[in-house]
VMD Tcl script that builds the backbone (N, CA, C; Angstrom):
set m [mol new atoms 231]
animate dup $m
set s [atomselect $m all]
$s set {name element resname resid chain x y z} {
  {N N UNK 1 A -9.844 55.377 -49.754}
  {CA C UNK 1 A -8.906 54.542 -50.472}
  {C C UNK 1 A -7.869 53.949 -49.524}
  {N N UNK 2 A -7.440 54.529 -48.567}
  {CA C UNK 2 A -6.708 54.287 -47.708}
  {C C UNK 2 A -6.799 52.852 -46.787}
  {N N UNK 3 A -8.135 52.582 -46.636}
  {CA C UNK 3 A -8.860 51.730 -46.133}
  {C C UNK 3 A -8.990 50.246 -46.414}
  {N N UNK 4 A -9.133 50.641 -48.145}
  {CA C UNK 4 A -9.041 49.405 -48.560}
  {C C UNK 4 A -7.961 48.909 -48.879}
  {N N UNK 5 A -6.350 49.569 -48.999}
  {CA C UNK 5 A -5.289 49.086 -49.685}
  {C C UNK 5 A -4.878 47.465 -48.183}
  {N N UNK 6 A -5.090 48.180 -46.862}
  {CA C UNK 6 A -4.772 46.935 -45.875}
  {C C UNK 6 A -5.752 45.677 -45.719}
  {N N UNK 7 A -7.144 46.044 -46.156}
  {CA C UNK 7 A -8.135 44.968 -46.572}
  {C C UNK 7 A -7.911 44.031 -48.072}
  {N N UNK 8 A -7.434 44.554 -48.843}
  {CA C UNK 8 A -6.887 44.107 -50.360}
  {C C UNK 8 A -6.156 43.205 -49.858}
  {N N UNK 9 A -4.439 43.624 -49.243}
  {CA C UNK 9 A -3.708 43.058 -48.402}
  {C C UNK 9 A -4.287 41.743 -47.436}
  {N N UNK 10 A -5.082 42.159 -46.849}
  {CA C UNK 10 A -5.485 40.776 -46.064}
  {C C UNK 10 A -6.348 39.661 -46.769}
  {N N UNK 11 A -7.048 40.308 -47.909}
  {CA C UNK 11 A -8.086 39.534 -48.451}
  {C C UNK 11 A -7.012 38.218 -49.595}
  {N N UNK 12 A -5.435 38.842 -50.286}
  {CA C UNK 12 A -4.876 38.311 -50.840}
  {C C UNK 12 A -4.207 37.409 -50.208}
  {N N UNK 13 A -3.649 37.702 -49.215}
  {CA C UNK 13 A -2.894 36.766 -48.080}
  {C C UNK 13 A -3.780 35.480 -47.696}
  {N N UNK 14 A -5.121 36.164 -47.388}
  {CA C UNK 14 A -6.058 34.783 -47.067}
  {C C UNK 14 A -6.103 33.609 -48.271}
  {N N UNK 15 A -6.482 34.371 -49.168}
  {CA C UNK 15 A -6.403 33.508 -51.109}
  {C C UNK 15 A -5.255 32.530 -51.064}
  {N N UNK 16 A -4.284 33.080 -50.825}
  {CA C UNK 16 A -3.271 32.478 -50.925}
  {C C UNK 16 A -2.768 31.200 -49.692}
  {N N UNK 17 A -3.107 31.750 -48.464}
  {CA C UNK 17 A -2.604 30.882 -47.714}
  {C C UNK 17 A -3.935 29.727 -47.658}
  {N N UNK 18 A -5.308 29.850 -48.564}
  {CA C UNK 18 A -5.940 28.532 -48.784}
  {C C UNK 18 A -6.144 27.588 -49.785}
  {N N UNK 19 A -5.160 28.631 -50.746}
  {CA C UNK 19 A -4.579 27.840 -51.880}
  {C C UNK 19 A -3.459 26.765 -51.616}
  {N N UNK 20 A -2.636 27.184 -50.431}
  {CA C UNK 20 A -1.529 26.825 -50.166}
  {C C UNK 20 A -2.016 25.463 -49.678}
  {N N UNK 21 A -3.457 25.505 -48.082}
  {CA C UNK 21 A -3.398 24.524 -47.582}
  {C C UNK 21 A -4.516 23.395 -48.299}
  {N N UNK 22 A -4.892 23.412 -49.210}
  {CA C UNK 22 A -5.802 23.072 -50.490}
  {C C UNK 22 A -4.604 22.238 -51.428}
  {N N UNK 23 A -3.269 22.533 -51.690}
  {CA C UNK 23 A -2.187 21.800 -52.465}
  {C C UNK 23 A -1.924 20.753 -51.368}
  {N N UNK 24 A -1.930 21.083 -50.202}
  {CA C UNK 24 A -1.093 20.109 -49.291}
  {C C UNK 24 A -1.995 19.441 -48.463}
  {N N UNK 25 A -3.160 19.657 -48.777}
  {CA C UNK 25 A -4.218 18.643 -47.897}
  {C C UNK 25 A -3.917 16.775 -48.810}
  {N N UNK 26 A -3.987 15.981 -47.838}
  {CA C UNK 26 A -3.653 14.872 -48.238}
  {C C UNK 26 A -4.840 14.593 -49.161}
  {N N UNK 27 A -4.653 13.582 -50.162}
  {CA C UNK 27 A -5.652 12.993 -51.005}
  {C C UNK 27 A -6.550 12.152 -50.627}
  {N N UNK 28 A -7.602 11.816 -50.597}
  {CA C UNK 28 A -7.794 10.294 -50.164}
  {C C UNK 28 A -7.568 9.286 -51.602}
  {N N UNK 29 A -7.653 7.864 -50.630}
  {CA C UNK 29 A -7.321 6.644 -51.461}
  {C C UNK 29 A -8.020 6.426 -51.991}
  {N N UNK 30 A -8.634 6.542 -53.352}
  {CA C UNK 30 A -9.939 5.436 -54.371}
  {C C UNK 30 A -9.598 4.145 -53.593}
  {N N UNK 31 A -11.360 3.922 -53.613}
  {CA C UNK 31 A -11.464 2.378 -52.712}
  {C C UNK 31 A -11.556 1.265 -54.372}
  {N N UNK 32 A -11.389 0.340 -54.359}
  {CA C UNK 32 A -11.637 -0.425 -55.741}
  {C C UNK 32 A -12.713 -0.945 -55.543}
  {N N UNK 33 A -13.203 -1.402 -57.213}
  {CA C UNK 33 A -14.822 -1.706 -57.328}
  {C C UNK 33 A -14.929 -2.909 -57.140}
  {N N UNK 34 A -16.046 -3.340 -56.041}
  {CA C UNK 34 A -16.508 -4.435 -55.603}
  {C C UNK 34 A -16.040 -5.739 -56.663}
  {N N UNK 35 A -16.086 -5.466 -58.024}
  {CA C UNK 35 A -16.118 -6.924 -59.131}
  {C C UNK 35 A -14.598 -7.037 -58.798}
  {N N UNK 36 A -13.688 -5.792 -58.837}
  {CA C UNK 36 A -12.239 -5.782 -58.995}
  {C C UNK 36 A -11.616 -6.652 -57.571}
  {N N UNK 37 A -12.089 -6.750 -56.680}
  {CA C UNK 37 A -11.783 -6.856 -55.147}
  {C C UNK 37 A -11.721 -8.433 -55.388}
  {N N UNK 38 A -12.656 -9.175 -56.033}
  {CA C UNK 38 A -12.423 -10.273 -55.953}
  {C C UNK 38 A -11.764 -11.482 -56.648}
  {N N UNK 39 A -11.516 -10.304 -57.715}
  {CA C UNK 39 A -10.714 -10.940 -59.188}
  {C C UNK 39 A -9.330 -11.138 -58.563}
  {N N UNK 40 A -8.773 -12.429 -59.139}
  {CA C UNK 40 A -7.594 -13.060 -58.488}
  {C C UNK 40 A -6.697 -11.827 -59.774}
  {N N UNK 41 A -5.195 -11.978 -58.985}
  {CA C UNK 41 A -4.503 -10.960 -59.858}
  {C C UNK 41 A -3.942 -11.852 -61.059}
  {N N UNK 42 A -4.019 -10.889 -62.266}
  {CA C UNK 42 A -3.853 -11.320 -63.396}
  {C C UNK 42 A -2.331 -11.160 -63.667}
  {N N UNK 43 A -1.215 -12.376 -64.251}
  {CA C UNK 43 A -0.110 -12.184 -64.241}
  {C C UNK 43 A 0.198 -12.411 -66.203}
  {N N UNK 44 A 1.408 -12.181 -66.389}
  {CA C UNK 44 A 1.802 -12.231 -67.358}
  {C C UNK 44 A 3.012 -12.656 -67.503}
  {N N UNK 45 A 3.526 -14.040 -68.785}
  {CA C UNK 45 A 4.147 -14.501 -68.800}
  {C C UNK 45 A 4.441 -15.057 -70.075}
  {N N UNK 46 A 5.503 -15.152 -70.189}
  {CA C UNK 46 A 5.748 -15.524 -71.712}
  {C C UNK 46 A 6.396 -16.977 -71.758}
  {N N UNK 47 A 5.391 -17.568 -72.927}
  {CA C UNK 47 A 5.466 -19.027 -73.045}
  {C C UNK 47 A 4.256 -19.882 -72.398}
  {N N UNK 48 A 3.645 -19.085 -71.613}
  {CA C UNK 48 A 2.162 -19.613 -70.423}
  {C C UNK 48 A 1.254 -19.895 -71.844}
  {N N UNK 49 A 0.871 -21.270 -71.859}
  {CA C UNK 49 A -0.030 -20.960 -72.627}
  {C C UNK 49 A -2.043 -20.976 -72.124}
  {N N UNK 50 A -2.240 -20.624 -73.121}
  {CA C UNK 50 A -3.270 -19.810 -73.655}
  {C C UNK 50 A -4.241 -20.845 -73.790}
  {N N UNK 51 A -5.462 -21.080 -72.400}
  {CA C UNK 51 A -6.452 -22.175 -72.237}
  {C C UNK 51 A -7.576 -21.739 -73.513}
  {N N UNK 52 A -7.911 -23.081 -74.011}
  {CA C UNK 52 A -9.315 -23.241 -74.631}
  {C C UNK 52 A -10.402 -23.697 -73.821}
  {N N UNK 53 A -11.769 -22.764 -73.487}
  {CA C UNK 53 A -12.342 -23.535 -73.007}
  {C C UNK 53 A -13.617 -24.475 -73.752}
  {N N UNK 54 A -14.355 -25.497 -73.662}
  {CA C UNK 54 A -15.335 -26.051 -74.195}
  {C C UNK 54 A -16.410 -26.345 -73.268}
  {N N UNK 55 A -17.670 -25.816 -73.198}
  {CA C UNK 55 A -18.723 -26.072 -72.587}
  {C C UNK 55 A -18.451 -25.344 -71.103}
  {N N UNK 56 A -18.676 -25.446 -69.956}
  {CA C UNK 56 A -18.773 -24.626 -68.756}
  {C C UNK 56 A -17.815 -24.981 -67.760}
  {N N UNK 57 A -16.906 -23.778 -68.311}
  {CA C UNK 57 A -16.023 -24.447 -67.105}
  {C C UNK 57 A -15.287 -23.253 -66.477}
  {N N UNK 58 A -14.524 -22.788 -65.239}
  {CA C UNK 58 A -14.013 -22.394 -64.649}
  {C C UNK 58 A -12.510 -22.229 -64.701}
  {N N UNK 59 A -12.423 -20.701 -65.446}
  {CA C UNK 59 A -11.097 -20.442 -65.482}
  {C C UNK 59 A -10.467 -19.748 -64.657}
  {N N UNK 60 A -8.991 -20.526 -63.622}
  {CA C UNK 60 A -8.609 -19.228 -62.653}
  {C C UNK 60 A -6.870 -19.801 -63.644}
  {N N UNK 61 A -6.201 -17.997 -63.003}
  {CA C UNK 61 A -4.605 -18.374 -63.257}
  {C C UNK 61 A -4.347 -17.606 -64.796}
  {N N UNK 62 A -5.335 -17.252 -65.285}
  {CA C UNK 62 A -5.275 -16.899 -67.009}
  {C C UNK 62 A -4.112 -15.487 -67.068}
  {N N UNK 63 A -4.042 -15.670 -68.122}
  {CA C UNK 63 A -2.255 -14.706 -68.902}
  {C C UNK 63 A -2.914 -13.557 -69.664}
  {N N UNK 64 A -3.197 -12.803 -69.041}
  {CA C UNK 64 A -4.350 -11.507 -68.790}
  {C C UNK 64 A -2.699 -10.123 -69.272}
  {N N UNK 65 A -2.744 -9.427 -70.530}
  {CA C UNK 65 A -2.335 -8.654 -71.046}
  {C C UNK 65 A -2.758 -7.106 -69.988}
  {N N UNK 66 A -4.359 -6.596 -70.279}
  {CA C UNK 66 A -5.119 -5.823 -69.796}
  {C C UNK 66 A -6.356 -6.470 -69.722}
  {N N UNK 67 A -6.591 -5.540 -68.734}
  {CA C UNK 67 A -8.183 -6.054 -67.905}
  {C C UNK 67 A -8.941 -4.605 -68.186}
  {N N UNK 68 A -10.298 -4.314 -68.502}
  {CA C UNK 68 A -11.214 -3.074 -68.409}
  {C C UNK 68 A -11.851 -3.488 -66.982}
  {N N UNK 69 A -13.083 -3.003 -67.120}
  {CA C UNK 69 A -14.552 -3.109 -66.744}
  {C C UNK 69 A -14.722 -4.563 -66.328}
  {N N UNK 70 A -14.910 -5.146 -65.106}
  {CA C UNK 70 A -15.090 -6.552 -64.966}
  {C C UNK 70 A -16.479 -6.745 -65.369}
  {N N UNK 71 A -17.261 -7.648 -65.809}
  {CA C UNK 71 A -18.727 -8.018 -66.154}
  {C C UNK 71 A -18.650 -9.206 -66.630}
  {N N UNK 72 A -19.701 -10.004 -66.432}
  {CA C UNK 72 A -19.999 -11.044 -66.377}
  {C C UNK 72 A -21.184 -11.441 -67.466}
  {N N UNK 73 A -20.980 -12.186 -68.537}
  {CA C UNK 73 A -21.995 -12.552 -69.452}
  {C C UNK 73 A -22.417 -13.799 -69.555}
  {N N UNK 74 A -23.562 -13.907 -69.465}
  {CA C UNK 74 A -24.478 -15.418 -69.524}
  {C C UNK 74 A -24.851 -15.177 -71.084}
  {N N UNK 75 A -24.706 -16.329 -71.318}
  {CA C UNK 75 A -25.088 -17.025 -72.407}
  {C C UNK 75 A -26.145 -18.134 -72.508}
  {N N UNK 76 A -26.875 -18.420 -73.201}
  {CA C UNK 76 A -28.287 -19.272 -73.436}
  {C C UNK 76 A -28.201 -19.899 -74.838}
  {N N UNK 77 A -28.101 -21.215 -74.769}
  {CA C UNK 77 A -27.997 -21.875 -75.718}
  {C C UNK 77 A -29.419 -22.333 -76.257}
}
mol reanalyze $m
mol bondsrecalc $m
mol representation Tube
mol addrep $m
């Protein structure tokens, strides 16, 4: 019994001091998703108004509340 009370001792100290360096290891950075990288940033503004589009056209500059999931849908007339 004697034996194990300074092994207990060392085995808790170890636990602990890789708990310790496990809190303080730096994080890494999330890289952003390829669709997100190229999307111009969406601003918000009050009074901006609010484009209609008709037939195929290209919207940049839009008054974007929240954004999800970027994706892209084709349509077939």
């Amino acid at each position: 019994m004697a034996v194990a009370v300074p092994f207990l001792i060392q085995l808790f100290i170890a636990i602990a001091v890789a708990v310790i360096a496990y809190a303080l290891m730096p994080k890494p950075k999330t890289a952003k998703p390829p669709a997100a990288q190229d999307m111009e940033s969406p601003t918000v503004d009050a009074g901006r108004e609010v484009p209609v589009v008709f037939g195929q056209v290209e919207v940049t500059g839009t008054n974007i509340l929240w954004f999800g999931d970027k994706t892209v849908a084709e349509y077939e007339q």
